[in-house]
C-alpha positions in Angstrom: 124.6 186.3 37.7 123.9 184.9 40.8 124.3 186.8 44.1 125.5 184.7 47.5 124.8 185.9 51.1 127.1 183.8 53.4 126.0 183.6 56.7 127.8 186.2 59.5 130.3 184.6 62.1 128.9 185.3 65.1 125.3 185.2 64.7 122.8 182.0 66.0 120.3 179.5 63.6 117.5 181.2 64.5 119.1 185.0 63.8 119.4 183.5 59.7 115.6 181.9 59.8 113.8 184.9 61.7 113.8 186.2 65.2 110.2 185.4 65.7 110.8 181.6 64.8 111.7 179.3 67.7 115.4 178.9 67.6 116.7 175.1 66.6 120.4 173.5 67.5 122.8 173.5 64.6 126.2 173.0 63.9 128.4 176.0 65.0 130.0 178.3 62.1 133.1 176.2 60.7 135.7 179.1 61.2 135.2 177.6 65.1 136.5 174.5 64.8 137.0 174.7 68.9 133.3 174.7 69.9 133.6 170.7 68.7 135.6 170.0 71.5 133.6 168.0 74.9 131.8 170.0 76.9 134.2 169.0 80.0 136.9 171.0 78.2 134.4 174.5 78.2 134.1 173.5 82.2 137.8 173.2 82.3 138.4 176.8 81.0 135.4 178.2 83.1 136.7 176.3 85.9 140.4 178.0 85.5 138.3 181.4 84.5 136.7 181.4 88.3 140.0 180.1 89.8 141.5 183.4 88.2 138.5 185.8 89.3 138.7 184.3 93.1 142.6 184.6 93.2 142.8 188.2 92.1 139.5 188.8 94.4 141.2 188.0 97.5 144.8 188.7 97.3 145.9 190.5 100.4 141.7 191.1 100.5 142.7 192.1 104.8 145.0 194.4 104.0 143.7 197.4 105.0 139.9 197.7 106.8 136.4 199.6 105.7 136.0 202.6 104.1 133.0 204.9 105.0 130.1 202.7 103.0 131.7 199.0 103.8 131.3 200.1 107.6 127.6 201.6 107.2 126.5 198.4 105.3 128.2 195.9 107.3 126.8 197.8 110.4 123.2 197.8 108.7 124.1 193.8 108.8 125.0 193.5 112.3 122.2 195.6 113.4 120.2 193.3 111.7 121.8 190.3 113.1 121.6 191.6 116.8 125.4 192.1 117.3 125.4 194.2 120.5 128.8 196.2 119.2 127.2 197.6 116.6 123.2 198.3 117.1 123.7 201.5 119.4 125.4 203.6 116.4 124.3 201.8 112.8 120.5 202.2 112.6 119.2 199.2 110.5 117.1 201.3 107.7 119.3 204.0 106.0 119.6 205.1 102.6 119.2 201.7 100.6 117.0 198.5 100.3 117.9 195.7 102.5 119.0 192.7 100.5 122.5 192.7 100.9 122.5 193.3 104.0 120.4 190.7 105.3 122.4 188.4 103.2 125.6 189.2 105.2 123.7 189.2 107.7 123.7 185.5 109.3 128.3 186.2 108.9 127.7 189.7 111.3 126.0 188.0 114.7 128.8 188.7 117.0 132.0 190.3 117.4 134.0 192.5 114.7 133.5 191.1 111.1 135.1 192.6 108.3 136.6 189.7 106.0 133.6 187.3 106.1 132.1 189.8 104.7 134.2 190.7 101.6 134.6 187.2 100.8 130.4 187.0 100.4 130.8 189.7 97.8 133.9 188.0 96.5 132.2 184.5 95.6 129.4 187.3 94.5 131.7 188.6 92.2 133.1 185.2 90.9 129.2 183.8 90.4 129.3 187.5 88.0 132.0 185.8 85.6 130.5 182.3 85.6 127.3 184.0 84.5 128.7 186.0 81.7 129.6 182.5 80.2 126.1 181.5 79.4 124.8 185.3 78.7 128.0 185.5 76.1 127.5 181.7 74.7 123.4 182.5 74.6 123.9 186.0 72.4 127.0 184.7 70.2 128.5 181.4 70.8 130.5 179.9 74.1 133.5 181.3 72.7 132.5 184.6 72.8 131.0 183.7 76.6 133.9 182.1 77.8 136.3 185.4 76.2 134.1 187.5 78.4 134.2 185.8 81.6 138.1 186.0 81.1 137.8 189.6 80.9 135.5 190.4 83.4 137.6 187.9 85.7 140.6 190.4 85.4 139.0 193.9 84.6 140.4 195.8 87.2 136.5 198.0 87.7 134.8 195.0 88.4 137.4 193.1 90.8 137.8 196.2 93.2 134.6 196.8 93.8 133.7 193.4 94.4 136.7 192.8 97.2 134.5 195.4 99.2 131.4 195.1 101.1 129.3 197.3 98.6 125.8 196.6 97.0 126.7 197.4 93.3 128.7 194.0 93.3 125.9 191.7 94.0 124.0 194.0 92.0 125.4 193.5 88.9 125.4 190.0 89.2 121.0 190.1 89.2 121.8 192.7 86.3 123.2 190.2 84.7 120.8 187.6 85.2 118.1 189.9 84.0 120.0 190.7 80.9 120.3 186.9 80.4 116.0 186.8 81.0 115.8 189.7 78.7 117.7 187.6 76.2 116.1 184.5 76.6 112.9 186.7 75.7 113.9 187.4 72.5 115.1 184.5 71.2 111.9 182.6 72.3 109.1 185.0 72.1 107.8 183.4 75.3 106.2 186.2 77.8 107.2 184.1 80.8 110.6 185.0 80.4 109.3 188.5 79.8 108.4 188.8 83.3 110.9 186.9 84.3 112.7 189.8 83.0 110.5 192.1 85.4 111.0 189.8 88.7 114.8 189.7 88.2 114.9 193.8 88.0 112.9 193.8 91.2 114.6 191.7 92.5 118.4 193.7 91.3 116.7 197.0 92.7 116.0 195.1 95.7 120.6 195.1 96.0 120.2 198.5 94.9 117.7 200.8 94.1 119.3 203.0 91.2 119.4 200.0 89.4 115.7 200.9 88.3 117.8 202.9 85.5 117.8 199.3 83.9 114.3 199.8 82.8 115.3 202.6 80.8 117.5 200.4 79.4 115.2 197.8 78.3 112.5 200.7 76.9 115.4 201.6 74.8 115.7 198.5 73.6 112.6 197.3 72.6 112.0 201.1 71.4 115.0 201.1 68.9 114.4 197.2 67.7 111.0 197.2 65.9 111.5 193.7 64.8 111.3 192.2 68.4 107.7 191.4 69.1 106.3 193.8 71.8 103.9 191.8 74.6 101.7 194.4 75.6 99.9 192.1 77.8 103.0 190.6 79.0 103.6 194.0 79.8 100.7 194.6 82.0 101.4 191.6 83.9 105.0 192.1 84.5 104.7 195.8 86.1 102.9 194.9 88.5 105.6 191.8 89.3 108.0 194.3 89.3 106.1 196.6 91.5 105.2 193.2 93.7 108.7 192.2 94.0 110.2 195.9 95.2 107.4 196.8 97.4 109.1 194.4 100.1 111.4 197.3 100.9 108.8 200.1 101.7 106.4 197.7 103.4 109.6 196.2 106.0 109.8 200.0 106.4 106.1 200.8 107.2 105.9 197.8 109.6 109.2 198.6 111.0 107.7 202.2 111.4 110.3 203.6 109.6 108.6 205.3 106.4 109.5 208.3 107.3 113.0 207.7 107.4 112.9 206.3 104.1 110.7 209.6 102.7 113.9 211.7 104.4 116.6 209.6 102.3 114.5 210.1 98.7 114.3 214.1 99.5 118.5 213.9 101.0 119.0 211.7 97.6 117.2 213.8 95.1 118.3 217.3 96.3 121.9 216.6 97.6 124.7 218.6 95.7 127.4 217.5 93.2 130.1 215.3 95.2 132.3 215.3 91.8 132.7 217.3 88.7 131.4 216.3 85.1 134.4 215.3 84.2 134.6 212.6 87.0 133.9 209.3 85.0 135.3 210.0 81.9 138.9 210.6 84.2 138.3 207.4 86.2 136.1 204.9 84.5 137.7 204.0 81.3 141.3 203.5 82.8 139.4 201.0 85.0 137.1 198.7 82.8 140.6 199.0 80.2 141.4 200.8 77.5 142.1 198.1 75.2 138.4 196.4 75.8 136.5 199.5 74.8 138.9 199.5 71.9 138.0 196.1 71.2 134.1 196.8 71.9 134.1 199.2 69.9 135.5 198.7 67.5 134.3 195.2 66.9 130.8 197.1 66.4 132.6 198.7 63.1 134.2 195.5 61.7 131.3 193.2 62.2 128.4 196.5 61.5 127.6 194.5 58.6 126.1 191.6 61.1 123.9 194.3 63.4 121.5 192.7 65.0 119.1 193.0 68.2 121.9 191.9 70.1 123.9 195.0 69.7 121.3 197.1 70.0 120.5 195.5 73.5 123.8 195.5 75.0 124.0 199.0 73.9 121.3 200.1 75.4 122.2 198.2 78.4 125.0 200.3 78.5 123.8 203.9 77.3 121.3 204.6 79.4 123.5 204.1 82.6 126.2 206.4 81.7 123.7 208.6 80.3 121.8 208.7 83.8 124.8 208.6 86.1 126.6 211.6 83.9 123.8 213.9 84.0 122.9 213.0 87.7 124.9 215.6 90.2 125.7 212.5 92.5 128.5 210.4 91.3 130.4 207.7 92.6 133.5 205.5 91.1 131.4 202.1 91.7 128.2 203.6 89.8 128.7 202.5 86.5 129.3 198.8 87.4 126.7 197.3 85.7 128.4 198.4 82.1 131.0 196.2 82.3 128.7 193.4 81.4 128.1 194.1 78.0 131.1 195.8 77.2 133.0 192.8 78.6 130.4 190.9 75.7 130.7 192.9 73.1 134.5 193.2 73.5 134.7 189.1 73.6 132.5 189.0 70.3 134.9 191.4 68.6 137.8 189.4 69.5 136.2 186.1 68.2 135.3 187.6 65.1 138.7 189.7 64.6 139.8 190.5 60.7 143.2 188.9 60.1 145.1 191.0 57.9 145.9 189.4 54.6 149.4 189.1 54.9 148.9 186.8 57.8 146.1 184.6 56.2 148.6 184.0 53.1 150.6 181.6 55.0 150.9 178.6 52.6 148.8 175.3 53.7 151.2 173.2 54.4 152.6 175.5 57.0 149.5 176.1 58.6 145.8 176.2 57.4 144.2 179.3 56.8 141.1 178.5 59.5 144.2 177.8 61.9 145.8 180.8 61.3 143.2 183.1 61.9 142.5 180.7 65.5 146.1 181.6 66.4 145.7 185.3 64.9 142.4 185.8 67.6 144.1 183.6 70.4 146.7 186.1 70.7 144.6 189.1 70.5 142.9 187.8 73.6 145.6 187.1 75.5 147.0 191.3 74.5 143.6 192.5 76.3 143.6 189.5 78.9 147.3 190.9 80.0 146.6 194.3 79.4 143.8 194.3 82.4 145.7 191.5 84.7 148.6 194.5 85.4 146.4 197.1 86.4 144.6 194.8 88.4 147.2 193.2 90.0 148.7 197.0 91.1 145.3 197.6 92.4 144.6 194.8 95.0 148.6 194.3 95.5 148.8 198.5 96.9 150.6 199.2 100.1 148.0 202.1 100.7 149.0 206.1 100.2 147.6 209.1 101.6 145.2 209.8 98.4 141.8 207.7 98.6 139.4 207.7 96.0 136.1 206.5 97.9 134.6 203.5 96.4 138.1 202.0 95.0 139.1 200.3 98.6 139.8 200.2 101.8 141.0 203.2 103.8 144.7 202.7 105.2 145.2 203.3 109.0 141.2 203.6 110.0 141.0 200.3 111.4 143.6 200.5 113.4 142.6 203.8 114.4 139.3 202.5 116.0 141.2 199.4 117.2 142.8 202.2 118.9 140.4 204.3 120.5 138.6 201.0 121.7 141.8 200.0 123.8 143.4 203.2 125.2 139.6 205.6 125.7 137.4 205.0 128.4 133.8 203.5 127.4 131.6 206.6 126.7 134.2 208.7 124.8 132.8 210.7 122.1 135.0 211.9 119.1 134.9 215.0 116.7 135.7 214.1 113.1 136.5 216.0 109.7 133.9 214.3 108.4 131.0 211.9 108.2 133.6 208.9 106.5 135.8 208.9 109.4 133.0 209.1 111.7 131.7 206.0 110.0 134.8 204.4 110.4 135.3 204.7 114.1 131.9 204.2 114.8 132.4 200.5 113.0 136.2 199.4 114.9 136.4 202.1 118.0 132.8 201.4 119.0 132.5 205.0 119.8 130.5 208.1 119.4 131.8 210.0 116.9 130.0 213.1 114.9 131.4 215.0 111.7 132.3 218.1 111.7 131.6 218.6 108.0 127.7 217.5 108.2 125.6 220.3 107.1 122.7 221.7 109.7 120.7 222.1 106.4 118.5 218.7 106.3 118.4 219.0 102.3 122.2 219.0 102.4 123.1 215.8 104.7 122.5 212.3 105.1 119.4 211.7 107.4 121.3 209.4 109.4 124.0 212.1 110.5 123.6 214.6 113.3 125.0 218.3 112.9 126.8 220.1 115.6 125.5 223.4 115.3 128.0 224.6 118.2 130.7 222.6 118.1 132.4 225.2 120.5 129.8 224.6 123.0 130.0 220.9 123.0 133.9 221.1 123.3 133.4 223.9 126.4 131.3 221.8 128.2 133.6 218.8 127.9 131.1 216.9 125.6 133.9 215.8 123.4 136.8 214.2 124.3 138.8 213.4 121.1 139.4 215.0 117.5 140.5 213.0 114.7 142.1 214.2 111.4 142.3 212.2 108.5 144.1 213.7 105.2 141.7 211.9 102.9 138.7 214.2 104.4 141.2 216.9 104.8 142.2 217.0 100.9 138.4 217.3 100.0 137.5 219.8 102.6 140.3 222.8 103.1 137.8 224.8 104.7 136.7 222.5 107.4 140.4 220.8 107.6 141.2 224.4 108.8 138.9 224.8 111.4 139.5 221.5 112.3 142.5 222.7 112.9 141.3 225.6 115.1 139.5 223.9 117.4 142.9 221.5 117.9 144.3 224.7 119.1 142.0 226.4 121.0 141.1 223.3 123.3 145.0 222.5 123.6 144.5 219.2 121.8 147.5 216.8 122.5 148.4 214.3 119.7 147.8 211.0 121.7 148.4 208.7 118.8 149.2 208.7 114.6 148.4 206.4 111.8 151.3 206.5 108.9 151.3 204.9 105.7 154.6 205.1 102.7 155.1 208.0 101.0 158.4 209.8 99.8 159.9 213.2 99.9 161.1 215.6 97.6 164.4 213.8 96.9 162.3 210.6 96.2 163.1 209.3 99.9 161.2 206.7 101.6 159.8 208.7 104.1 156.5 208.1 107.2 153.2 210.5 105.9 150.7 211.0 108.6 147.2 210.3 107.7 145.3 209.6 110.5 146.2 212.1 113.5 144.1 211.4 116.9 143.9 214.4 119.6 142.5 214.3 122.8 141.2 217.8 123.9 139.7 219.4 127.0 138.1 222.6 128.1 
């Protein structure tokens, strides 16, 4: 009795000879008859792919202007570019390395910028997609890679945070590249690529500097996957590249004389308290990446478990240790978990590629349609259920009129440009304005070109941003005719009851005067279209 062992659908040559071996071309696996097809036909569907990603990137991409971190970062830029509106109330070294921002830099050199900057991060964004194609095609085959990019082009996670001026966009897209270095390791057993691997996550931390989870992510790997070669030499040359390639941030601080604010931020960072409760992701992240791609992840992982190989075990770990980090971390944020959607995006395509067909459908008789077609057309619409189960939710998401609930992270904040456009026109130069809180403050710091503090801000140093200033007295600085406006926002307001209220209280003790209001749709009780308030704009005096 002899005993066959076909080979697995979505695996390379070189995964059936031995990963140590040097991989060789070969024909692709006969159930995909596609991948025979010219090459300009793949460039065709990558080029409609990117078309896709860049439309739903910067649909209506104006409609509303910065939150809180768009205006710190984009201030950060046009500090750094010498724009005179801005260098007076955005230091240039805050909380995060400066790559980004001196990227956006050369777009922020005079006047008020706000959509040059998005559309940066938006052809950011779209160079993410392109990239999954040769990450995906690499692992599995360009099916799989070009299934992916069609994903992340539409996943609802990844396209609103990359329509805003945020570092964990063009972060992910280094993660990605250092995913793809990490992979090119493997398959060749070369140690250049091993520190290529190292250079790229400096070089990713460099956008952002939690990204250094990442490392943990590659330990895992190499921990849980005995059969890939371990370069222990390679090892000790590519710390040091990694070290090599960060240390640009703290040495532009020390020769910028600025250590010091960079020792505050790592204390403010490490000690800060929970912004969110544990429950936080799991209510918000899901929903976004979709629910039928983790379905299809996922589950892929249990229909094809026969075919585990390193791959798995690296995307996985690509993804654990993130959400394992980011949970159990205090500080959360909706964008944090961005650089998951990578390899969930991969895995999800190589499920779909390599989809079961039930065997009532791959009975159809031959001369009706062949069984090899059938399960083509069986897969092809199974991608296009997940493709259009993402491109609704994302369409509702960079299509919104704006409401009075914000989550930060998720877009732009509706009325606070026009707010600052506000106090810039009808307050005399000099004006200083009391906020709810530190976002707001940010806000009309960035369009209003005013002083503005935050009410909020904590006089404990451990409990604030270094880059904020406390009003201890508040009263006194109101008495003595130090401020001149106080602005309400809801947003703040919902998160801070305590602080709306005394907000409130000092409205009424310094006979504040509602001098102008920012509105956005909302409806009554009886379902009625009806004005809601959410940016209110006082001017007080002693």
């Amino acid at each position: 009795m002899s005993v066959s062992h076909p080979a697995t659908t979505d695996t390379l040559p070189e995964q059936r000879r031995g990963e140590a071996q040097r991989p060789a071309r070969s024909a692709p696996p006969s159930w995909l008859p596609a991948l025979r097809r010219p090459r300009w036909k793949v460039a065709g569907g990558l080029t409609g792919v990117a078309v896709l990603a860049l439309f739903v990137r910067t649909w209506q991409i104006d409609a509303f202007g910065f939150n809180s971190d768009e205006a710190v970062y984009a201030g950060q830029a046009a500090s750094l570019a010498g724009n005179p509106r801005y260098t007076e109330y955005f230091p240039v070294f805050r909380a995060h390395p400066m790559l980004v921002q001196a990227l956006l830099s050369p777009f922020f050199r005079a006047g008020e910028v706000d959509v040059a900057g998005r559309l940066v991060v938006v052809a950011l964004g779209v160079l993410t997609v392109l990239a999954v194609y040769p990450l995906g095609a690499r692992l599995y085959t360009r099916r799989v890679g070009l299934i992916a990019a069609l994903l992340l082009a539409v996943m609802p996670y990844h396209v609103v945070v990359t329509r805003q001026v945020l570092l964990d966009g063009p972060m992910v897209l280094l993660a990605t590249l250092t995913l793809y270095c990490m992979v090119r390791f493997v398959q060749r057993q070369d140690a250049l690529w091993y520190v290529a691997t190292a250079a790229m996550l400096g070089v990713t931390m460099l956008a952002k500097e939690t990204s250094i989870v990442l490392a943990g992510s590659v330990y895992a790997f190499l921990a849980l996957t005995p059969g890939v070669r371990r370069p222990v030499r390679a090892t000790l040359l590519a710390l040091p590249v990694l070290a090599l390639v960060f240390a640009t941030h703290p040495i532009s601080q020390a020769l910028a004389g600025r250590t010091e604010t960079g020792r505050n931020y790592l204390v403010w960072q490490l000690f800060r308290r929970p912004n969110h409760p544990m429950s936080f992701y799991l209510e918000n992240v899901p929903s976004s990446i979709g629910l039928l791609v983790l379905l299809a992840a996922f589950g892929g992982l249990w229909w094809a478990r026969r075919q585990r190989s390193w791959r798995e075990t690296l995307l996985l770990s690509w993804i654990a240790v993130p959400v394992v980090f980011f949970q159990l971390w205090p500080v959360k944020g909706f964008q944090y978990l961005l650089p998951v959607v990578v390899p969930v995006a991969v895995l999800a395509a190589r499920a779909l590629a390599v989809l079961p067909v039930p065997a009532r459908l791959a009975a159809v008789p031959r001369r009706v349609m062949p069984r090899a077609r059938v399960h083509l057309v069986v897969r092809l619409v199974a991608v296009a259920t997940v493709a259009l189960s993402l491109l609704g939710p994302c369409w509702r998401a960079v299509s919104q009129q704006g409401g009075a609930h914000f989550l930060a992270g998720s877009g732009g904040v509706p009325g606070g440009r026009e707010a600052g456009r506000w106090l810039t026109d009808h307050t005399p130069d000099g004006s200083v304005i009391l906020t709810l809180g530190p976002s707001m403050s940010n806000i009309i710091r960035y369009y209003g070109q005013r002083q503005s503090y935050g009410l909020s801000v904590s006089p404990n140093p451990l409990h604030r941003n270094p880059s904020y200033v406390a009003l201890n007295n508040p009263d006194g600085w109101l008495r003595n005719n130090n401020l001149h406006y106080i602005v309400w926002d809801s947003f703040s307001a919902r998160r801070s009851t305590f602080f709306a209220d005394r907000l409130a209280t000092l409205v009424r003790r310094y006979h504040g005067r509602i001098v102008h209001t920012e509105y956005v749709g909302g409806a009554d009780a009886s379902g009625r279209a009806v004005p809601v308030p959410v940016i209110i704009i006082y001017e007080v005096r002693p």
